[in-house]
C-alpha positions in Angstrom: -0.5 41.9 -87.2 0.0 38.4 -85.0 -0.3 35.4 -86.6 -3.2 33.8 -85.6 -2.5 30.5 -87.3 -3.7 27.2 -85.6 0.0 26.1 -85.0 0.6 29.4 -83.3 1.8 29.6 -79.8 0.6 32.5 -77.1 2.8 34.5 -75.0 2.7 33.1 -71.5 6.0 33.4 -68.7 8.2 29.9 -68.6 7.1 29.0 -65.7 3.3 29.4 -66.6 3.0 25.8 -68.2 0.9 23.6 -66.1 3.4 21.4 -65.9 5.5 24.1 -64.5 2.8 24.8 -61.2 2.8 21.0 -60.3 6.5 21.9 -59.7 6.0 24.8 -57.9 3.3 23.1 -55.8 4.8 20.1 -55.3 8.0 22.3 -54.3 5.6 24.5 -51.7 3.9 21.6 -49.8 7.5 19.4 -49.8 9.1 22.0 -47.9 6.2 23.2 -45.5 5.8 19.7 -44.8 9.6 19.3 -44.0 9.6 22.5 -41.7 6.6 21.2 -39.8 8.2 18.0 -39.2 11.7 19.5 -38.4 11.6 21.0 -35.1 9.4 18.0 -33.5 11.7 15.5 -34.8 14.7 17.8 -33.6 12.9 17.2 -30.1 13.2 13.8 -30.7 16.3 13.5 -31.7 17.6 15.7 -28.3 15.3 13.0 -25.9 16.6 10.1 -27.9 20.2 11.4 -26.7 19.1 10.8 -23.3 18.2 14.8 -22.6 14.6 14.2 -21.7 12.8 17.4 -21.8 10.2 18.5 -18.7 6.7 19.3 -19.7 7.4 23.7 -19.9 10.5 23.9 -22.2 8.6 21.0 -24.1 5.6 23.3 -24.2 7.8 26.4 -24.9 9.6 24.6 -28.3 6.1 23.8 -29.9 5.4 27.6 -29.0 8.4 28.9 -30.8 8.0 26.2 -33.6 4.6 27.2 -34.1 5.5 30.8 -34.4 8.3 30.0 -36.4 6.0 28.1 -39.1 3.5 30.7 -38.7 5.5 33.6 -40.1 6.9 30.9 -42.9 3.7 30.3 -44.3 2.3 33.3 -44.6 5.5 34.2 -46.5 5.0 31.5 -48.5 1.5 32.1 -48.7 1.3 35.7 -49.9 4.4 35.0 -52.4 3.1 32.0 -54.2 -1.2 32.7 -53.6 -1.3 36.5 -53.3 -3.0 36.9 -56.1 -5.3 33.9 -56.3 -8.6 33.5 -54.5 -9.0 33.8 -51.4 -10.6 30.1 -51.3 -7.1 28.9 -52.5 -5.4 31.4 -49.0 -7.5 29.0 -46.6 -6.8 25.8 -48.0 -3.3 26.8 -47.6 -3.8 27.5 -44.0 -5.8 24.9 -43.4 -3.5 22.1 -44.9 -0.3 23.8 -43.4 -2.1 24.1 -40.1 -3.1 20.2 -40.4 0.8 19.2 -41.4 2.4 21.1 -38.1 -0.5 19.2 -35.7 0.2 15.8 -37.2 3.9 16.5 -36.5 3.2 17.8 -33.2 1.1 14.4 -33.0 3.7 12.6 -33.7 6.3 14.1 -31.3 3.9 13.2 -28.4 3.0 9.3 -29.7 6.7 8.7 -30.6 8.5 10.4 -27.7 10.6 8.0 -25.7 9.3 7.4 -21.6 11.5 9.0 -19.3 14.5 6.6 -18.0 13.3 4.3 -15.6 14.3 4.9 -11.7 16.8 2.8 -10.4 15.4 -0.3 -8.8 16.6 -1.2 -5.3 16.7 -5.0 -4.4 16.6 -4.9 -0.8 14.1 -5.7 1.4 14.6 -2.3 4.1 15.3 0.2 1.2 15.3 3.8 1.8 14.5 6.0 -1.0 15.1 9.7 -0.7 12.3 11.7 -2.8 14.1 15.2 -2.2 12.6 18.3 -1.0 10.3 21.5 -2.0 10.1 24.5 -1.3 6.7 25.1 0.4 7.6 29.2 1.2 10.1 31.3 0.4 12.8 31.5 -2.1 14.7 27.9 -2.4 17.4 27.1 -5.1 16.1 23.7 -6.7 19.5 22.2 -7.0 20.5 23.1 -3.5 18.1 21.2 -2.5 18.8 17.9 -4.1 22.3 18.5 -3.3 21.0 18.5 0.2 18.6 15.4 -0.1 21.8 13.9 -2.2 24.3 14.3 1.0 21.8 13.2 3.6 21.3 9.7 1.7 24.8 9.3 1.5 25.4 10.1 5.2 22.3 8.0 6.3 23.8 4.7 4.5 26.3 5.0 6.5 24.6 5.3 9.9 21.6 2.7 9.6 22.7 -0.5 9.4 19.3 -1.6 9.3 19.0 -0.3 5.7 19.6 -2.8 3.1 20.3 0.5 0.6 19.9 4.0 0.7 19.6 6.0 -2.5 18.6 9.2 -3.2 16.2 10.3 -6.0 16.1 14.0 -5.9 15.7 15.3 -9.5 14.2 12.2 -10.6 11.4 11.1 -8.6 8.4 13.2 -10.2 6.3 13.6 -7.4 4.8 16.9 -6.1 5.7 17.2 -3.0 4.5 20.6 -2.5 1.2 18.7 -1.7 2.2 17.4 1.1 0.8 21.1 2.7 -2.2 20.0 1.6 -5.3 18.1 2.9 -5.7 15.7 1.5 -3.5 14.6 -0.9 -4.6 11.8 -3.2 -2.6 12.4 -6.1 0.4 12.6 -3.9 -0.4 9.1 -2.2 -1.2 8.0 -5.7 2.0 8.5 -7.2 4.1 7.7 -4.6 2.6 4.3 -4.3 3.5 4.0 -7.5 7.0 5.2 -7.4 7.9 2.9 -3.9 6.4 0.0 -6.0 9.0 1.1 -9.2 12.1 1.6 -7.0 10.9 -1.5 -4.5 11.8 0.8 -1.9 10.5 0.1 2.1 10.6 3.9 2.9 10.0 7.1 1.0 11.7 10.1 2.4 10.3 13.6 2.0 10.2 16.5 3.7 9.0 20.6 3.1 11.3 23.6 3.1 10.5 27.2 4.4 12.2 30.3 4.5 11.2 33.2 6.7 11.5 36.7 6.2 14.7 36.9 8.5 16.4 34.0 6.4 15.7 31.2 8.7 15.6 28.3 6.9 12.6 25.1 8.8 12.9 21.8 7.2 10.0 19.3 7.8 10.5 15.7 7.1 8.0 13.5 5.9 8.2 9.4 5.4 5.5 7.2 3.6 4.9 4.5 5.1 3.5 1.8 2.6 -0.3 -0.2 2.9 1.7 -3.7 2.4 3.9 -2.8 6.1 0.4 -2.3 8.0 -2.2 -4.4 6.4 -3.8 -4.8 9.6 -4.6 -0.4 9.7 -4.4 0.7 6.5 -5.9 3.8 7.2 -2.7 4.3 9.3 -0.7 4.2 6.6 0.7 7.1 3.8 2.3 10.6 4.0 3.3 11.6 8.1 4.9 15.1 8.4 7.4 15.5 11.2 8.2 17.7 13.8 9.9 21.1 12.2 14.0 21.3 12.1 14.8 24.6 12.4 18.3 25.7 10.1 19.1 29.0 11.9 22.0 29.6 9.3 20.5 28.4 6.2 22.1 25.7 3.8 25.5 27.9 3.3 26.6 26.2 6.4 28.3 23.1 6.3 28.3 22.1 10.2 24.2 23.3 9.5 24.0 20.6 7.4 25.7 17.9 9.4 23.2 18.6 12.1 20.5 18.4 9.6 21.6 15.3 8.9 22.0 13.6 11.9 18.7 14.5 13.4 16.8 13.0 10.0 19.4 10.1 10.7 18.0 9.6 14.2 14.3 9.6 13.1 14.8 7.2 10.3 16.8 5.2 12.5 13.3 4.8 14.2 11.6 4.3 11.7 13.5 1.5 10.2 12.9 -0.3 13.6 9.8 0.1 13.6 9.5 -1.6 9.9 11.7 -4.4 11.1 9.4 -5.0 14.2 6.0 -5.5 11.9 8.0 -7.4 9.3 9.3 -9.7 12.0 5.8 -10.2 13.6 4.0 -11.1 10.4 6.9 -13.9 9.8 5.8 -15.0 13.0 8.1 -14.0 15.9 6.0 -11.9 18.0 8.6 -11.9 21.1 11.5 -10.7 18.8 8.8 -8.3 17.4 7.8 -6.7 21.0 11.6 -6.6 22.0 12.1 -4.3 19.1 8.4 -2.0 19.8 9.5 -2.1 24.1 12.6 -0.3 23.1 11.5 2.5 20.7 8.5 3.0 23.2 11.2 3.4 26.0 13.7 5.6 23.8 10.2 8.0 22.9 9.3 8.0 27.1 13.2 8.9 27.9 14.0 11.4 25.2 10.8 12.9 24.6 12.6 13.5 21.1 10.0 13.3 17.9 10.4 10.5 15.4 8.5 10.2 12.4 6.3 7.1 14.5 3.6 8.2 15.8 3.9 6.4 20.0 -0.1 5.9 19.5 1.3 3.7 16.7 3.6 2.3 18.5 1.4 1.4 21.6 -1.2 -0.3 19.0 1.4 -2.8 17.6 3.1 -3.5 20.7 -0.4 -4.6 22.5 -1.3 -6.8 19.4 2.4 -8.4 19.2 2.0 -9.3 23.1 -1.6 -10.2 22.9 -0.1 -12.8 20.1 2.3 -13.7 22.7 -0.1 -14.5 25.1 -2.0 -16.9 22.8 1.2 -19.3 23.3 0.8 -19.1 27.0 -0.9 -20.5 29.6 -1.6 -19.5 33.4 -0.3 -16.3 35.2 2.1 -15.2 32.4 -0.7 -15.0 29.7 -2.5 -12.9 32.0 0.6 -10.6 32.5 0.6 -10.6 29.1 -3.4 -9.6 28.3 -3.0 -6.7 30.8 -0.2 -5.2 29.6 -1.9 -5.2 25.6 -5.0 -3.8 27.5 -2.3 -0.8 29.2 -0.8 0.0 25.9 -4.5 0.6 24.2 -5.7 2.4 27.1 -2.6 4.6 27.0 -4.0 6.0 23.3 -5.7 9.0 23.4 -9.7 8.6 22.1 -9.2 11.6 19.4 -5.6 9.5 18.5 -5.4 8.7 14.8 -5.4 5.5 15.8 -8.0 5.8 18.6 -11.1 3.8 16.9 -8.8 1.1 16.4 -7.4 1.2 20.1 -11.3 0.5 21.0 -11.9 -2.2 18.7 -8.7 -3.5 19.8 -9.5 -3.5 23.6 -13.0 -5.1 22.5 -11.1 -7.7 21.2 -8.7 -8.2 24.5 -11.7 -8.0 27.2 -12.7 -11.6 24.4 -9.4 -13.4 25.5 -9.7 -12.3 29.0 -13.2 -13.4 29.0 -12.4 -17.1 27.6 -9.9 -18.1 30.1 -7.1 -19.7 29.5 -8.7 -22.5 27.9 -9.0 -20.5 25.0 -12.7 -22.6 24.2 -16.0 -21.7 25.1 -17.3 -24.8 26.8 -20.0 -24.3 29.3 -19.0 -23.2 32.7 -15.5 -22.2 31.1 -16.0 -18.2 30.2 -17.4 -14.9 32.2 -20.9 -14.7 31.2 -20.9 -10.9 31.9 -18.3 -9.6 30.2 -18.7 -11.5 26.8 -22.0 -9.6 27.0 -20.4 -6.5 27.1 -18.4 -6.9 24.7 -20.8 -8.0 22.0 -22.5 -4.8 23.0 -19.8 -2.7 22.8 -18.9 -3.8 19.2 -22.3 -3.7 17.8 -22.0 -0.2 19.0 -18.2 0.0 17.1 -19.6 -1.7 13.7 -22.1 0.8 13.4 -19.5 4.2 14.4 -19.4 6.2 11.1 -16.1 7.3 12.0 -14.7 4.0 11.6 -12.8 2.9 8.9 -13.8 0.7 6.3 -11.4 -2.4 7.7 -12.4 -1.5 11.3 -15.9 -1.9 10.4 -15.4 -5.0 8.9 -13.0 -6.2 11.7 -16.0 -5.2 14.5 -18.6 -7.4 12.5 -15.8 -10.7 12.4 -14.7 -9.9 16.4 -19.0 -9.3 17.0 -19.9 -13.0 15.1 -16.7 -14.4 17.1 -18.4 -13.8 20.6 -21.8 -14.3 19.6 -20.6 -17.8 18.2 -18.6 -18.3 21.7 -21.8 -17.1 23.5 -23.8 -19.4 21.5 -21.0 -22.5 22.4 -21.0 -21.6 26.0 -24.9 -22.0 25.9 -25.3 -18.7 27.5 -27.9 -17.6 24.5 -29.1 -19.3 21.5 -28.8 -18.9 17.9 -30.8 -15.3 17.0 -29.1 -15.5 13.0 -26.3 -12.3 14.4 -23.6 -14.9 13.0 -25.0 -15.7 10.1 -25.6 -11.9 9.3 -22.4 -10.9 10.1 -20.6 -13.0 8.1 -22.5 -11.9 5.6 -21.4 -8.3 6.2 -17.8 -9.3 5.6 -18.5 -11.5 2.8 -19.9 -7.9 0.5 -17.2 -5.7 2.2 -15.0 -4.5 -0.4 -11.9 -6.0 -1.0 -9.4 -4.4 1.1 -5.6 -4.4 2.4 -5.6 -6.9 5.1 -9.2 -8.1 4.6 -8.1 -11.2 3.5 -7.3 -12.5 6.4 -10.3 -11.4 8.3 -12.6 -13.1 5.7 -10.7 -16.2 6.5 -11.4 -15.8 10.0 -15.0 -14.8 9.6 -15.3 -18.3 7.4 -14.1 -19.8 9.7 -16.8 -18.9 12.7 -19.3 -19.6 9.6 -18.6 -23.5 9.9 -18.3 -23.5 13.9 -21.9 -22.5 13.4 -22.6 -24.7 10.9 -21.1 -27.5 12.5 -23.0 -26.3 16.1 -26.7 -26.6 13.5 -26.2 -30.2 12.9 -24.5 -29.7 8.9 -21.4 -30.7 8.9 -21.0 -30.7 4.8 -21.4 -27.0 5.2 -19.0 -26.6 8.6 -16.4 -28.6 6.5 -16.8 -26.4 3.2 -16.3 -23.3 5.1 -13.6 -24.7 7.3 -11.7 -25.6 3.7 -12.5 -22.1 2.4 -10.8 -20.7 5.5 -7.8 -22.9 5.2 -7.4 -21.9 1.4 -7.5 -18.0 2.5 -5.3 -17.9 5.7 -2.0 -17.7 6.4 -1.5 -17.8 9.9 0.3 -21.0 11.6 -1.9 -21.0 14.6 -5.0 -20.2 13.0 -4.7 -22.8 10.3 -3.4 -25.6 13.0 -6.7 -25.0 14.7 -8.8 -25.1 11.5 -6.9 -28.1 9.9 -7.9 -29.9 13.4 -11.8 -28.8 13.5 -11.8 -30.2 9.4 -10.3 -33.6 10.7 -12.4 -33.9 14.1 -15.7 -33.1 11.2 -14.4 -35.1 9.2 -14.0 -37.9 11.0 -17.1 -37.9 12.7 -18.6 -38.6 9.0 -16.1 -41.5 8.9 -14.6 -39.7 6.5 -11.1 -41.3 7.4 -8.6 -40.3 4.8 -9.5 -36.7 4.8 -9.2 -36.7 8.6 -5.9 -38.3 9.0 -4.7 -35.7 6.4 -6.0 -32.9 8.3 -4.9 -34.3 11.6 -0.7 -34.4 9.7 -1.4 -30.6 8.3 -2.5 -29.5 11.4 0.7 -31.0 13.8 2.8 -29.1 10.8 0.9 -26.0 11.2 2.2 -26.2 15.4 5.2 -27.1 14.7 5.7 -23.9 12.6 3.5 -21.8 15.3 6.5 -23.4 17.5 9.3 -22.5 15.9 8.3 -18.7 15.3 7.3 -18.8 19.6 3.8 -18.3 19.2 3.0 -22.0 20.5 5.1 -24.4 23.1 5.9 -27.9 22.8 3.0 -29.0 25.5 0.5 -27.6 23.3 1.9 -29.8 20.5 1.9 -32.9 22.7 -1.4 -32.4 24.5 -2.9 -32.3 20.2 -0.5 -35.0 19.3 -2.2 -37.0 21.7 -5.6 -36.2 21.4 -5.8 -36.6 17.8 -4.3 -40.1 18.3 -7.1 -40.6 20.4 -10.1 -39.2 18.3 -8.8 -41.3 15.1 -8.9 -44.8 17.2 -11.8 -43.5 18.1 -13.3 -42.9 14.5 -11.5 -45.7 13.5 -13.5 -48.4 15.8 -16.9 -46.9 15.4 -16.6 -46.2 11.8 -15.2 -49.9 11.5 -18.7 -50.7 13.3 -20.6 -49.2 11.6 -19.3 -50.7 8.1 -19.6 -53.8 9.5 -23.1 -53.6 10.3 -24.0 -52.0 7.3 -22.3 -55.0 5.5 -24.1 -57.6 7.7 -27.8 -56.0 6.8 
């Protein structure tokens, strides 16, 4: 018979003390907690050596983790809680599932960024983004290989390239979309990756294969906002004209010729850069000698570039109508008509068609003004500033124009009203007022900076033509503090000193009188002004401060004496 005494121990396995089950769970949940953790961190450890991993074998790890953990805790599961309730199975579950998500978690917080692209310092840096296969079988490496060779060899060919690097492999942008329309997320990222790498250009291009093995290549370039603030809607993705690889990559002369015709239409492109940076610094005639020649190379060869010529023609009649503005006589007039020639050469349904009206709107003004450049009475044709301010109320309210053209067609529309109004030819009807307005609530656009400077500007000539001259001179500052222009700011800086000095406000006028003889000097220097249009100011600034200086002394006097 057992003993039943008090002090008597029941039969029960070792390892069936309580203290014994804290073990074993303690055991359980130490080691599903380390396998959770132990493929993620092994992901870690691999990026942290500098092999970062892409998004699908990323993806394809946590799959065969998952599985992995899977089978070892349902092992663990129906060996250590097969016989307990089944409440007890899913908390297992639950809290192992809960472990391999926070690791999982943690991988994605704690994993490193991708290296950062190599920045170029340059200021005419070509980065090559690689190519992708839009049809077609293509070997990924063969083609950065490809993109690899043809920055080397372009490097060598364009001098005008500060650098030329290329980032096939690297640069994560999906450049399958440029097949698409439109592309935002394309634009998007590789505004962001020319800003990261500081590069000018951004190289591209889509690769087809047809079914006889004929490999077509066709380039793209980016051309950034910042290098065309004036159309931004002319800027982004362009797709070239096809380059047809008859014997596919294999060939080494194939790629040679590959690389010399990409060579030739960057070469173009990198001129055409040049040209717009060296016109917004203010050389306009270095600037047009630059646009003549690719226009001529384009009319000669007929060969495609990645520049549109409708793009071409557009800058080269705004860099010689800035020529003009320097000139006087017979050669500004040679220079007005042949501005007007290169918009009228671009076709209506051109990209940049809208812009070549606006832009002869805004030509037809300049003709109209005479070489004065002023709008005194008697001074401007009566008849054709009419049609103009007609013809760009007609532009401002095209819904086919772009935002900045809009807002450019209500600054050009209050400029010839406000001339109109000078001239005395109509009077004051509030179209000034309201079209400033317009541009005041436009959004705040690439290159609308400027044109809100200008549009300030008109705002105190109106002012100023009502009788309140506190308001003409508050614009006129407003103007000054937004514009960067030489010429633009010598002739504001002289309108704030001729208003100010009119209130006998003599210290703010001499100021403005100094500021604006610097701003021609530096109009004179970059050609856009001669040196009788700095004497002829020099001069008549001399004589509006004696002027100012005897009537103002006058009038303090008398003041004094009552």
């Amino acid at each position: 018979m057992p003993d039943r005494s008090p002090d008597s121990t029941p039969d029960r396995p070792p390892d069936g003390t309580p203290h014994s089950g804290r073990r074993t769970s303690l055991w359980l949940w130490s080691s599903l907690g380390l396998f959770a953790a132990a493929v993620p961190c092994a992901l870690l450890v691999v990026e942290k050596l500098g092999s970062a991993l892409s998004p699908v074998p990323l993806v394809l790890a946590v799959l065969a983790a998952l599985a992995g953990y899977v089978l070892a805790v349902r092992a663990v599961a129906g060996e250590w809680f097969g016989q307990r309730p089944r409440r007890s199975r899913i908390l297992v579950w639950s809290a192992a599932t809960v472990l391999f998500l926070g690791s999982v978690a943690a991988l994605l917080v704690l994993r490193p960024p991708p290296p950062p692209l190599s920045r170029m310092s340059g200021a005419r840096d070509v980065a090559v983004a690689g190519f992708a296969a839009e049809e077609g079988r293509q070997d990924r490496q063969v083609l950065d290989d490809v993109a690899a060779m043809f920055a080397h060899d372009m490097a060598a060919r364009i001098p005008a390239a500060t650098a030329v690097r290329s980032y096939a492999g690297d640069a994560p942008l999906p450049l399958a979309q440029l097949a698409d329309t439109p592309r935002s997320a394309l634009e998007r990222k590789t505004a962001e990756f020319a800003d990261e790498t500081n590069a000018e250009i951004v190289v591209g291009g889509l690769v087809s294969e047809d079914r006889a093995g004929q490999t077509t290549l066709r380039p793209a370039v980016y051309i950034r906002a910042d290098q065309i603030p004036d159309s931004p809607e002319l800027t982004g993705w362009f797709l070239g004209e096809p380059v047809l690889i008859a014997r596919g990559w294999e060939s080494a002369r194939a790629r040679a010729q590959l690389t010399e015709e990409l060579t030739r239409r960057i070469a173009g492109l990198t001129q055409f850069v040049d040209a717009l940076d060296t016109w917004r610094n203010g050389s306009p005639a270095d600037a047009g000698r630059i646009l003549t020649g690719l226009l001529d190379a384009e009319q000669r060869h007929h060969a495609s570039g990645f520049v549109p010529p409708d793009l071409l023609r557009l800058f080269h009649g705004h860099v010689l109508e800035d020529q003009a503005y320097g000139k006087s006589g017979t050669a500004r007039e040679e220079l007005l008509e042949q501005a007007r020639s290169a918009y009228l050469a671009i076709a209506r349904d051109s990209p940049a068609g809208r812009r070549a009206a606006l832009s002869l709107q805004g030509n037809a003004y300049r003709r109209a003004i005479g070489p004065t450049h002023s709008c005194k009475p008697g001074t401007v044709r009566a008849a054709d500033l009419a049609q103009v301010s007609k013809t760009l109320r007609v532009l401002a309210a095209d819904p086919g124009m772009p935002e900045l053209g809009r807002i450019k067609a209500h600054v050009n529309l209050a400029q010839v009203e406000q001339c109109r109004i000078t001239a005395r030819l109509v009077k004051d009807d509030g179209t000034v007022e309201r079209a400033v307005a317009t541009v005041r609530s436009a959004p705040d656009l690439t290159g609308a900076a400027d044109l809100r400077a200008f549009a300030e500007s008109i705002a105190a000539v109106n002012a100023a033509g009502r009788g309140d001259l506190a308001a003409a001179v508050d614009r006129i500052r407003h103007a000054i503090a937004h514009g960067q222009d030489p010429g633009q700011r010598a002739v504001w800086h002289g309108l704030l000193a001729s208003w100010s000095l009119e209130r006998c406000d003599l210290t703010t006028g001499r100021a403005a009188q100094r500021d604006a003889l610097t701003q021609l000097a530096a109009a004179e220097r970059a050609g856009r002004a001669d040196s009788a249009l700095v004497r002829r100011n020099e001069q008549a600034f001399e004589a509006e401060l004696r002027r100012a200086e005897e009537r103002c002394g006058r009038a303090d006097k008398t003041d004094k004496e009552r």
